[in-house]
C-alpha positions in Angstrom: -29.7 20.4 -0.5 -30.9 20.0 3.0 -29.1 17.7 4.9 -32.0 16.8 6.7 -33.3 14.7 3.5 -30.3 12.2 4.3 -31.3 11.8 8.1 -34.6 10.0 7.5 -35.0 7.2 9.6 -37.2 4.8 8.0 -38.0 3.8 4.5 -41.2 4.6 4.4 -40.5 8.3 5.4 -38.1 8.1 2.6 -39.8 6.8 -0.3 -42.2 9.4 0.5 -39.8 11.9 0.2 -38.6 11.0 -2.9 -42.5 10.7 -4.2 -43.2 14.1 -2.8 -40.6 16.0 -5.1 -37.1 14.8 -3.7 -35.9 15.6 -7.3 -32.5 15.7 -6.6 -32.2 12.6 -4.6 -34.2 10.7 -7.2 -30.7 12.8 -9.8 -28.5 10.2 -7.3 -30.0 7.1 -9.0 -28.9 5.6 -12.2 -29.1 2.8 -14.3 -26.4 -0.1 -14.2 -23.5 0.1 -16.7 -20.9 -3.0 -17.8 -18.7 -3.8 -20.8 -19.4 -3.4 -24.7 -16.2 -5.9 -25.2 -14.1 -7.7 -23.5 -10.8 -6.8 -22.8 -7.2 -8.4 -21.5 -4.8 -7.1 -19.5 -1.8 -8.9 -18.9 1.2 -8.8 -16.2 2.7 -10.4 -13.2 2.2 -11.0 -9.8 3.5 -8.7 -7.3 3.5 -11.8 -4.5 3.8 -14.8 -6.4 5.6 -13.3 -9.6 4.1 -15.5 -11.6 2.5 -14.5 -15.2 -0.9 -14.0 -15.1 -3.8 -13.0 -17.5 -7.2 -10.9 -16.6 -9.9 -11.0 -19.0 -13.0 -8.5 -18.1 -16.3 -9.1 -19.5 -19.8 -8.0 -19.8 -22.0 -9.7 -17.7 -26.0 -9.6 -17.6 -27.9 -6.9 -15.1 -27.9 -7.7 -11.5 -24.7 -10.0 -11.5 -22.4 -7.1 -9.7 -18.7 -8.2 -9.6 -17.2 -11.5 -9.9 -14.2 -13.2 -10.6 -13.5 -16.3 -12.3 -10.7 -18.2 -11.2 -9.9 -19.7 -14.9 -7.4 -22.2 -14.1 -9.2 -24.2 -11.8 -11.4 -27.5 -11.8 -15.1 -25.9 -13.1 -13.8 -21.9 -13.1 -15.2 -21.6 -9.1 -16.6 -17.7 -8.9 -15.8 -15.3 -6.3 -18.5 -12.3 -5.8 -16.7 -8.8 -5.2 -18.8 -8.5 -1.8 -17.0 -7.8 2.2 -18.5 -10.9 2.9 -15.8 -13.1 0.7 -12.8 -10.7 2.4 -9.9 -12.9 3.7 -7.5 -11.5 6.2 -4.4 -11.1 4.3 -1.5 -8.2 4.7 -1.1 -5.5 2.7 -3.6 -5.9 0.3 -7.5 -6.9 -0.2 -8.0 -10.9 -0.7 -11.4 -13.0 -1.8 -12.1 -16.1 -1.0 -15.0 -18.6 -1.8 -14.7 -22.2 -0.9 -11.5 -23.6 -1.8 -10.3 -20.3 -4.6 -9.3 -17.0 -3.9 -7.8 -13.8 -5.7 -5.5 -11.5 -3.9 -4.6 -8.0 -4.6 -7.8 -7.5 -6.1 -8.0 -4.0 -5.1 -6.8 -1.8 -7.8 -8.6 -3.4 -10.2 -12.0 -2.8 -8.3 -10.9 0.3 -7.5 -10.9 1.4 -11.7 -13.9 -0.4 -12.0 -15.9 1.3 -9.5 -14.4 4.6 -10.2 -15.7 4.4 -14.2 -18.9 3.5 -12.3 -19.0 -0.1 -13.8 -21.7 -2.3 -11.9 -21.7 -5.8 -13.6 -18.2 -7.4 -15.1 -16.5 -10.7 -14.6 -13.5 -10.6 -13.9 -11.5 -14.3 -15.3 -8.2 -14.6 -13.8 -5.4 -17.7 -14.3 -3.8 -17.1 -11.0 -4.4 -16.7 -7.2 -3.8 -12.8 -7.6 -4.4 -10.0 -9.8 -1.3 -8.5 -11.7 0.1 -5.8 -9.8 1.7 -3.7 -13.2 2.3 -0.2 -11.8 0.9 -0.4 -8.8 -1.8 1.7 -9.8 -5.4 1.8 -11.3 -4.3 3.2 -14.3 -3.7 -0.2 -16.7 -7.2 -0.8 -15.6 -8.8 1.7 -16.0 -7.0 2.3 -19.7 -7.8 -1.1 -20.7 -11.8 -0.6 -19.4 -12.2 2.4 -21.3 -10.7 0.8 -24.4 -13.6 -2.3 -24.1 -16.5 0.7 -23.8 -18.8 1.1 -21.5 -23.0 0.7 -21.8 -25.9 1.1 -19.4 -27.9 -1.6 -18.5 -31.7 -2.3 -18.0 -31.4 -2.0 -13.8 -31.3 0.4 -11.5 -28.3 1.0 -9.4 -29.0 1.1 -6.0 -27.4 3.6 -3.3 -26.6 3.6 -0.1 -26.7 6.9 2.3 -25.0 7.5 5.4 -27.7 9.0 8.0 -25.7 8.7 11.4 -22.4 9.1 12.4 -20.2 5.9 12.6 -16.1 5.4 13.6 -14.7 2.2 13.4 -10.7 2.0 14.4 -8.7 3.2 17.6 -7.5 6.3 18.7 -4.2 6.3 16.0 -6.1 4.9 13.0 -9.7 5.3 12.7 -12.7 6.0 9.6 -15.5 8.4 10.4 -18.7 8.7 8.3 -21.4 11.0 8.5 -24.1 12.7 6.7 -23.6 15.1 4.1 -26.2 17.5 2.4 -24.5 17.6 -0.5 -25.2 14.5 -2.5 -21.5 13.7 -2.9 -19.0 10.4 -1.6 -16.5 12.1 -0.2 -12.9 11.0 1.3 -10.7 12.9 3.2 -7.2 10.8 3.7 -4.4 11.6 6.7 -1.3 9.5 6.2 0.6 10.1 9.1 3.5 7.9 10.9 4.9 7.5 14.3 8.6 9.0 14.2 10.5 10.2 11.3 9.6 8.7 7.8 11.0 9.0 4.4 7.6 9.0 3.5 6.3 11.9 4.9 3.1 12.7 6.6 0.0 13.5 3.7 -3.2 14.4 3.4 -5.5 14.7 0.6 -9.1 15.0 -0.2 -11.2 13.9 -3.1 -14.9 13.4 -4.1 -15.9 10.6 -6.2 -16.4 11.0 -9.7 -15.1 9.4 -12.7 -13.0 12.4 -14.5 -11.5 13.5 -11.4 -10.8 9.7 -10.2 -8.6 9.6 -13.8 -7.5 13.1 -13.5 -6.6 13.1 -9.5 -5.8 8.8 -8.2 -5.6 6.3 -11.2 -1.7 6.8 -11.2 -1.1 6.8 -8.4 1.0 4.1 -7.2 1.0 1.3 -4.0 4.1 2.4 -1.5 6.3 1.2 0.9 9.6 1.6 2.9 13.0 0.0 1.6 13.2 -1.5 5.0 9.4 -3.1 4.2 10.6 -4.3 0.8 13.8 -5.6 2.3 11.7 -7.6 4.8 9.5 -9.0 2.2 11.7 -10.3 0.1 13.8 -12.1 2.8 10.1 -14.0 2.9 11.2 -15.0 -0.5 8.0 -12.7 -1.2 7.8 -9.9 -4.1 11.1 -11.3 -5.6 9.9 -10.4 -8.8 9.3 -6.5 -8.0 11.6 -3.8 -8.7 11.8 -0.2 -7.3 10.6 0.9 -11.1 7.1 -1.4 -10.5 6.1 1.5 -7.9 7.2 3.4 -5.2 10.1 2.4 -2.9 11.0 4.9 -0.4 14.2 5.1 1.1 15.8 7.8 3.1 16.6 10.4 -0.2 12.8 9.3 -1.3 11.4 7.0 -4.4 14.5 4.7 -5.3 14.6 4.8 -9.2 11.6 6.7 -10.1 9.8 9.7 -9.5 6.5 11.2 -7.6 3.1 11.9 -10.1 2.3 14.3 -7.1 3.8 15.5 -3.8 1.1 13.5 -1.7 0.8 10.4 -4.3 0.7 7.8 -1.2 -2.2 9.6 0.4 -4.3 9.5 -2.9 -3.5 5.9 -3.6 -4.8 4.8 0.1 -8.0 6.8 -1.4 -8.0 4.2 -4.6 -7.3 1.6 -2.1 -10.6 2.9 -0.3 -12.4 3.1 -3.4 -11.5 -0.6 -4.4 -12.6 -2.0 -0.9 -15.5 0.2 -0.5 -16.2 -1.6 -3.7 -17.3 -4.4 -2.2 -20.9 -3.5 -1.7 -23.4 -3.7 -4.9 -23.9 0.2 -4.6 -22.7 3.8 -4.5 -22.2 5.6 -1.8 -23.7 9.2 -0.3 -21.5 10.5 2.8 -18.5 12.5 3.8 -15.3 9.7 4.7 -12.7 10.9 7.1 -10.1 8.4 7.5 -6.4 8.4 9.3 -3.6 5.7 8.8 -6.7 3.2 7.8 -5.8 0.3 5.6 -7.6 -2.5 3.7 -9.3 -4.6 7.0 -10.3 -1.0 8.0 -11.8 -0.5 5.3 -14.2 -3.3 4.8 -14.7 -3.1 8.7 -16.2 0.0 8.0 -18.1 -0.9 5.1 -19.6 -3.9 6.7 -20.7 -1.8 9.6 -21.9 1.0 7.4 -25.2 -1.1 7.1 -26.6 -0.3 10.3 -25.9 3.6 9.8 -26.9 4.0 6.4 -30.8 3.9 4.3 -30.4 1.8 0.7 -32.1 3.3 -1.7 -33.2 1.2 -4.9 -35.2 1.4 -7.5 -38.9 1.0 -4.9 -38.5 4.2 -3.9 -39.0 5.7 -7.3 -42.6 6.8 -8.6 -43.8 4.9 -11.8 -43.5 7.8 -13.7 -39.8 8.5 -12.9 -37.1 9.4 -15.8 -35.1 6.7 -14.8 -37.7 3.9 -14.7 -38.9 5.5 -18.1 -35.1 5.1 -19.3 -34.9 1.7 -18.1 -37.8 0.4 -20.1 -36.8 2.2 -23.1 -33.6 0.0 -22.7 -35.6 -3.3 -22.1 -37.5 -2.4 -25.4 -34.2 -1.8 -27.5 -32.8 -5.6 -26.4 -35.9 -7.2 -26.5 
């Protein structure tokens, strides 16, 4: 496909497009999926340790993400949006009011990646549970419930300018691609010698290659990190077999899924912040040593360098718009 198509500058110029024959950016559209079921998954806390229990259900078209925070006074909800982030360490935190969820995201991560648009997410603690560190659980237990499309169109957003946020030693690019795709390319690197080791590793968004390529693989750190955590009384509950704890022979009491597991997992973690934004995503991603505020840094400023697409710029007669009625008519 040209590229040029995902330079326009002005909605207008671009619902014209697609009117005028843009075939295959109208293919980039589709409709919303959720649940068929509900489901449980059930764990601990990597922070707090504490037991906790994560129901997903459906939830109508045009909710998007939101948790529930269950064992509070009137279940306060928390949208899955950049504009609930909280600055925490290490991990991605929501916040509304007075309740927030931590560590939220690996779960976001499986659900974007299965392409799952409206869920609520009902959780008795201040975190999700952390299990293997992974998507995997998730995206297991997601599957299991079923997934159905919705009466709604899914809107998308395209990059149509270059944008870096980050310094010179840790930065994320985007910029246009011709090639329909939401692309990542991930450098782990680290100043001085690391058991670790630096990675790289690239991926393109789809939901067999997410499950074939990322869901396993699992959050990471240093035994000297782990050691400094848990003389903050933090993670107490976490042991070297709950993911991957490096120290200087490699992972203490487990093994690697792949040689550059820690560079795909900071892609999962990319996919579960990026998920804060009720679309998907058309660019190429090039990130180096980014982490979770980079992330949603990025995404937040991705809206003055990219063109949402929803369903307006469609023509009447469109397949989609066609599916999406037939769908109103069968739940009528």
């Amino acid at each position: 496909m040209d590229a040029a198509i995902y330079r326009m500058e002005s909605y207008a110029s671009l619902r014209e497009t697609m009117q005028q024959g843009g075939t295959r950016l109208r293919s980039l559209l589709r409709l919303q999926n959720t649940l068929i079921r509900p489901i449980v998954v059930e764990g601990f806390g990597f922070w707090t340790g504490e037991d906790i229990r994560v129901e997903f259900r459906p939830a109508p078209v045009d909710t998007g993400l939101v948790f529930v925070r269950t064992d509070l006074p009137d279940e306060p909800r928390i949208p899955a949006l950049a504009a609930h982030r909280d600055s925490k360490p290490r991990q991605t935190s929501l916040v509304c009011g007075s309740a927030r969820v931590d560590m939220v995201e690996h779960g976001l991560a499986a659900i974007r990646a299965l392409q799952i648009d409206t869920c609520e997410i009902r959780v008795d603690r201040p975190e999700m549970p952390g299990l293997d560190g992974s998507s995997m659980p998730f995206v297991l237990a997601l599957e299991e419930a079923g997934i159905t499309p919705q009466p709604g169109i899914r809107p998308l957003r395209i990059v149509t300018r270059e944008l870096r946020v980050g310094d010179e030693k840790t930065w994320i690019e985007a910029v246009p691609t011709g090639e329909g795709v939401h692309a990542i390319d991930y450098t782990l690197e680290f100043d001085g010698p690391n058991p670790i080791g630096n990675q790289n590793y690239r991926f393109v968004t789809n939901p067999d290659r997410f499950k074939r390529e990322l869901m396993n693989c699992r959050t990471f750190l240093t035994k000297g990190e782990a050691d400094h955590l848990l003389a903050q009384g933090l993670c107490r509950r976490v042991r070297p077999t709950d993911l991957l704890v490096f120290d200087k022979n490699g992972p203490m009491d487990n093994h690697l899924h792949f040689e550059n597991e820690c560079a795909r997992h900071k892609i999962l973690d990319m996919i579960g912040d990026f998920g804060l934004t009720p679309c998907d995503w058309v660019g190429r991603f090039t990130a180096r040593r980014s982490g979770h505020a980079l992330n949603v840094e990025c995404v937040v400023k991705l809206e003055n360098a990219t063109l949402l697409i929803d369903e307006s710029c469609l023509p009447a007669n469109s397949e989609l718009l066609l599916k999406k009625e037939r769908l109103l008519k069968k739940i009528a």
